[in-house]
ZAMARGU-4260 file (C-alpha; in steps of 0.2 Angstrom, whole numbers, plus 5000, padded with zeros to 4 digits):
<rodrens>
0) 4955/4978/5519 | 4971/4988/5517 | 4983/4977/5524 | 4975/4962/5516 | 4978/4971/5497
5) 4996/4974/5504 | 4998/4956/5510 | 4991/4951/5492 | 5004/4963/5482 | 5020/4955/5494
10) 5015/4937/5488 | 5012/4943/5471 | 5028/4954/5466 | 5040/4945/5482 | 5036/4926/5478
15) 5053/4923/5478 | 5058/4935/5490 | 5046/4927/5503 | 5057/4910/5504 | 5073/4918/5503
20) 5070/4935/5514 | 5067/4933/5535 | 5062/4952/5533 | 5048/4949/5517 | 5043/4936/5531
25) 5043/4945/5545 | 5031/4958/5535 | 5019/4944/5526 | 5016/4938/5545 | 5015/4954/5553
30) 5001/4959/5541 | 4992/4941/5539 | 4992/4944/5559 | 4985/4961/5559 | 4973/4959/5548
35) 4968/4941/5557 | 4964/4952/5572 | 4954/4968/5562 | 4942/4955/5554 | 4939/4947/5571
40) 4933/4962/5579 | 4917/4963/5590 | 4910/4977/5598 | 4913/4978/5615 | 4895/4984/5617
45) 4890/4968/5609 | 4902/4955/5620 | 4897/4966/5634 | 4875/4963/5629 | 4881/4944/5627
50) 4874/4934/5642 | 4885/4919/5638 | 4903/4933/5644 | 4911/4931/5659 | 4902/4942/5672
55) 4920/4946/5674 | 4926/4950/5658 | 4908/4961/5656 | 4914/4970/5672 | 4931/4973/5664
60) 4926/4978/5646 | 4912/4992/5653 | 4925/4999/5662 | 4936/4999/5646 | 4921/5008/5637
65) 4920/5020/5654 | 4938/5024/5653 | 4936/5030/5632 | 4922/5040/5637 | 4934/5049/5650
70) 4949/5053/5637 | 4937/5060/5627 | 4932/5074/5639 | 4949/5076/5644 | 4954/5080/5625
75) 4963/5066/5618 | 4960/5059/5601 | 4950/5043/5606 | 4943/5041/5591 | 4936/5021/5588
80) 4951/5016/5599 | 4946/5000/5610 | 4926/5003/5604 | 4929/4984/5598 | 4937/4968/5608
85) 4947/4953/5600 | 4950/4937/5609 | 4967/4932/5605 | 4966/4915/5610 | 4984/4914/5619
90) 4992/4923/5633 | 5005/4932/5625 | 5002/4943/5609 | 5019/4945/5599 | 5038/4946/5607
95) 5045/4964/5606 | 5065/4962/5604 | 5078/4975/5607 | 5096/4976/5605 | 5112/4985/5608
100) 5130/4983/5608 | 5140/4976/5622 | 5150/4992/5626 | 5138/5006/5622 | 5118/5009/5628
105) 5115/5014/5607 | 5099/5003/5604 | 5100/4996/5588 | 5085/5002/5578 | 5073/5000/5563
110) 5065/5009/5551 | 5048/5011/5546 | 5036/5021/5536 | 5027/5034/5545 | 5034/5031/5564
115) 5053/5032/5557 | 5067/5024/5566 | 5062/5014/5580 | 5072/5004/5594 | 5063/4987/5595
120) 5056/4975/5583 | 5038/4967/5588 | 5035/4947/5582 | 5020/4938/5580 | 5031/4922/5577
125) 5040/4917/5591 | 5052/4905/5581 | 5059/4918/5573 | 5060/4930/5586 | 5071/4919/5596
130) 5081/4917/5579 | 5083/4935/5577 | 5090/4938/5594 | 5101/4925/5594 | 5108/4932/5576
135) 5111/4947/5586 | 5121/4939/5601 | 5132/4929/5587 | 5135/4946/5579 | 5141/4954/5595
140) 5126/4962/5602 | 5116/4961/5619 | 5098/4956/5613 | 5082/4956/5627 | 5065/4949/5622
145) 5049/4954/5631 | 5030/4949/5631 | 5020/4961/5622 | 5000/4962/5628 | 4995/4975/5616
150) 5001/4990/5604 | 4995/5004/5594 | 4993/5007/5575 | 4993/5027/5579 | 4975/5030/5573
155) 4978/5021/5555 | 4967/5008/5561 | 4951/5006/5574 | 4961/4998/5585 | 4952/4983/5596
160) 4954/4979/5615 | 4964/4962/5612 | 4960/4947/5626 | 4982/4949/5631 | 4978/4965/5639
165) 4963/4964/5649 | 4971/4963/5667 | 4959/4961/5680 | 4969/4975/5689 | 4959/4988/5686
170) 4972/5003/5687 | 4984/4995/5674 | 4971/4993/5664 | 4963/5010/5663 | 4980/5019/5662
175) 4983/5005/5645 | 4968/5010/5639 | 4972/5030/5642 | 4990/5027/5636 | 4987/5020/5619
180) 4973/5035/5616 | 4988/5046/5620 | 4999/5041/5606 | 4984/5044/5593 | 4983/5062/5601
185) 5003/5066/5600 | 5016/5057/5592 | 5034/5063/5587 | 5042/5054/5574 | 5057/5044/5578
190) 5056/5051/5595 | 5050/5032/5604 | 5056/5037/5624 | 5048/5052/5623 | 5030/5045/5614
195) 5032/5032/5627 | 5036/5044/5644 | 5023/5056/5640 | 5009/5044/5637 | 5014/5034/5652
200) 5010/5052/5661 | 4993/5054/5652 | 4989/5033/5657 | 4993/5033/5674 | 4988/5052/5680
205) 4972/5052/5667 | 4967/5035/5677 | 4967/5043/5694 | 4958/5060/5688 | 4946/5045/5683
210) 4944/5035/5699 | 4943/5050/5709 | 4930/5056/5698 | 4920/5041/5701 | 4923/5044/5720
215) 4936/5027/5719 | 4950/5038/5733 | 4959/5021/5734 | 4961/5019/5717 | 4966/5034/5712
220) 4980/5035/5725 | 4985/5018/5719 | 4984/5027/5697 | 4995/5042/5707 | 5008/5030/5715
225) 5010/5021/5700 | 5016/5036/5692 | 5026/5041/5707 | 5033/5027/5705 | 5039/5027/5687
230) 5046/5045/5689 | 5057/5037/5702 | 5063/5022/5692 | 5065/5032/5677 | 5080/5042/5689
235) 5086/5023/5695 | 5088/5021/5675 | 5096/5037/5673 | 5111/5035/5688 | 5112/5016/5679
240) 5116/5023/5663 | 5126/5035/5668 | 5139/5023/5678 | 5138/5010/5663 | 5141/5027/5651
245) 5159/5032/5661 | 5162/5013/5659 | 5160/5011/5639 | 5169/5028/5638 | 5186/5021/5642
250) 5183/5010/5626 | 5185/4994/5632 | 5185/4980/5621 | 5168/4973/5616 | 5176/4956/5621
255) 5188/4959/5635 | 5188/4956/5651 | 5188/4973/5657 | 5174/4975/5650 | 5166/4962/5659
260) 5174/4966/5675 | 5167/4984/5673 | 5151/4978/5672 | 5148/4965/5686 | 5154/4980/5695
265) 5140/4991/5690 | 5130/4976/5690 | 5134/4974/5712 | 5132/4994/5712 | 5115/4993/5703
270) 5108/4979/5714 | 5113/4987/5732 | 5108/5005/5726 | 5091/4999/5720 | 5087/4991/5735
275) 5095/5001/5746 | 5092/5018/5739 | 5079/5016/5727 | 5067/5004/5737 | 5062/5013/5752
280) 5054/5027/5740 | 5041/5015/5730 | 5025/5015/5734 | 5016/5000/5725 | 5034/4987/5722
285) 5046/4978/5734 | 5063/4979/5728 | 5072/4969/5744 | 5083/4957/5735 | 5104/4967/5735
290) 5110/4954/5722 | 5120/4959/5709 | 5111/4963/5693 | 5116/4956/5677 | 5119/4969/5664
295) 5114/4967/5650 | 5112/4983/5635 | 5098/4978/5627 | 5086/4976/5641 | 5091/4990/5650
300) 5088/5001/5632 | 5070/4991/5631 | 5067/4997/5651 | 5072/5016/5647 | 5060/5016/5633
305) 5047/5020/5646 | 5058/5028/5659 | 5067/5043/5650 | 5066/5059/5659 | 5049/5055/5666
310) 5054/5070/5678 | 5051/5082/5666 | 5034/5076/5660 | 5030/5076/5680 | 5035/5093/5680
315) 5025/5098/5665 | 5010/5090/5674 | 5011/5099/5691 | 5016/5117/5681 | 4997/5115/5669
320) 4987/5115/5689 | 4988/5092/5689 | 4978/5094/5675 | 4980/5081/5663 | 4969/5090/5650
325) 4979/5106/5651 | 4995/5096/5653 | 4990/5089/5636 | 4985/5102/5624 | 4999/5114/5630
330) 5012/5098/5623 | 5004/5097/5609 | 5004/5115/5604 | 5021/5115/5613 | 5027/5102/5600
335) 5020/5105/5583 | 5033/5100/5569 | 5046/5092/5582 | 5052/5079/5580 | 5066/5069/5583
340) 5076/5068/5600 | 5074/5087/5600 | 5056/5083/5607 | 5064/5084/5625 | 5076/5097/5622
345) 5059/5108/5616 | 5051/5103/5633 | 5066/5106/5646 | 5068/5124/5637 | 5049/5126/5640
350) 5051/5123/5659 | 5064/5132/5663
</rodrens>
């Protein structure tokens, strides 16, 4: 109802606004859309009871409800988070885009209410996403759009299951359902890589404390790998940036060809070493292919927003006994009126 008055005051006192603005448009259809998906919400106990669901989709959706139960006893904030299901009725929610100049990994951001500066925009209307990254490219800047399956309103709203993000794998979709319960229990404004690393601690170890609490051994090894996993792509990202980092140091010009001769040579470096170097250590991916990689800013930024310093939230995890529930509220406490970057300067001081 909320977002539906708000919708209502932006055609009201932005008439005009709304043919002349992209960003009054963008807003109008991000909350026409949000508040599309809150009125079509349905208990998932009640899809579930339906005889007329997928035995599939019933299997999928009790396991969603399992899950909650779970991060409840383990301390986070579940609140009415995924109680409720929506089906979407396409395969891909919204686009998220991110962007970043062409000699410097500075990811452009946005500012919100609440959350604060943020380095992606999400968009329900594909049309104009595509529009704005091309704006972006035309100014200059390396611009990357990704699918996006499901996103959280940080506990402002009882968030539903949406029909994107019900993978049939049943790890990924456990460790989604634990990751998006994570941010209502610990968020640091203007502080997305680190909001983003620690729940992808909580969603992927909280998952395998699950299964192996169920008794599931193969599936919790496969939660643990994930993770394992992660931690070791997050240091991939980290020798990426620094190599592209000593590149843009020199100040070559956006447009010159040094700057792209420097980074088709990073791009061959980052293609051997990840397959080479990087590879051999993963557990559930196959990274054979040496080719060189094309660099580009704004997906590598986008990639990073999950991968940063994942290392220390590992460490934080084995240092509080592999205990997710201790590894959580000792963050929390850790963390109270941080924010900012200094989040992760605040944790490496902790650990040391």
């Amino acid at each position: 109802m909320l977002l539906a008055i708000l919708v209502g005051v932006l055609f009201v006192g932005y008439g005009t606004a709304y043919i002349a603005s992209d960003e009054v448009r963008y807003l109008t259809r991000a909350g026409f859309e949000e508040t599309r998906i809150l009125q079509a919400r349905t208990p998932i106990a009640t899809v579930v009871a339906n005889p007329d669901t997928d035995p599939a989709v019933q299997d999928l959706l009790t396991l969603v409800l399992e899950v909650r139960d779970y991060a409840e006893t383990l301390g986070l904030n579940a609140e009415d988070t995924y109680t409720t299901y929506v089906d979407v009725e396409r395969d891909t929610l919204l686009l998220v885009m991110s962007a970043a100049p062409k000699d410097c990994l500075c990811p452009y951001t946005w500012k919100y209410p609440i959350v604060g500066r943020v380095p992606y925009k999400g968009f329900f209307d594909f049309e104009m996403a595509h529009r704005a990254a091309a704006d972006l490219h035309q100014r200059g800047f390396d611009s990357y759009l990704r699918p996006s399956a499901a996103f959280s309103t940080l506990g402002w709203f009882n968030d539903p299951l949406l029909s994107t993000a019900l993978t049939r794998d049943s790890v990924e979709l456990a460790a989604l359902v634990f990751h998006e319960i994570a941010h209502n229990t610990l968020f640091i404004a203007s502080a997305v890589p680190f909001n983003e690393g620690l729940a992808q601690m909580v969603g992927y170890l909280s998952a395998a404390e699950f299964f192996a609490g169920r008794g599931d051994s193969l599936l919790a090894a496969r939660a643990r790998a994930r993770w394992t996993d992660e931690v070791a792509l997050g240091s991939y990202y980290d020798r990426l940036t620094q190599k592209l980092d000593s590149l843009y140091q020199r100040e070559p010009p956006p447009d010159s060809l040094e700057l792209d001769v420097g980074r088709e040579a990073v791009g061959s470096w980052a293609g051997e070493f990840l397959a080479d170097s990087v590879g051999p250590q993963l557990l559930t991916f196959r990274v054979e292919d040496r080719r060189p990689r094309q660099i580009n800013n704004a997906r590598i930024v986008s990639r990073r927003i999950y991968r940063t310093k994942l290392h220390l939230f590992e460490d934080w995890y084995l240092a509080h006994d592999r205990d997710v529930s201790r590894a959580v509220a000792a963050i929390t406490e850790l963390l109270e009126g941080v924010s900012g970057d200094s989040a992760y300067a605040v944790l490496e001081r902790a650990e040391k």
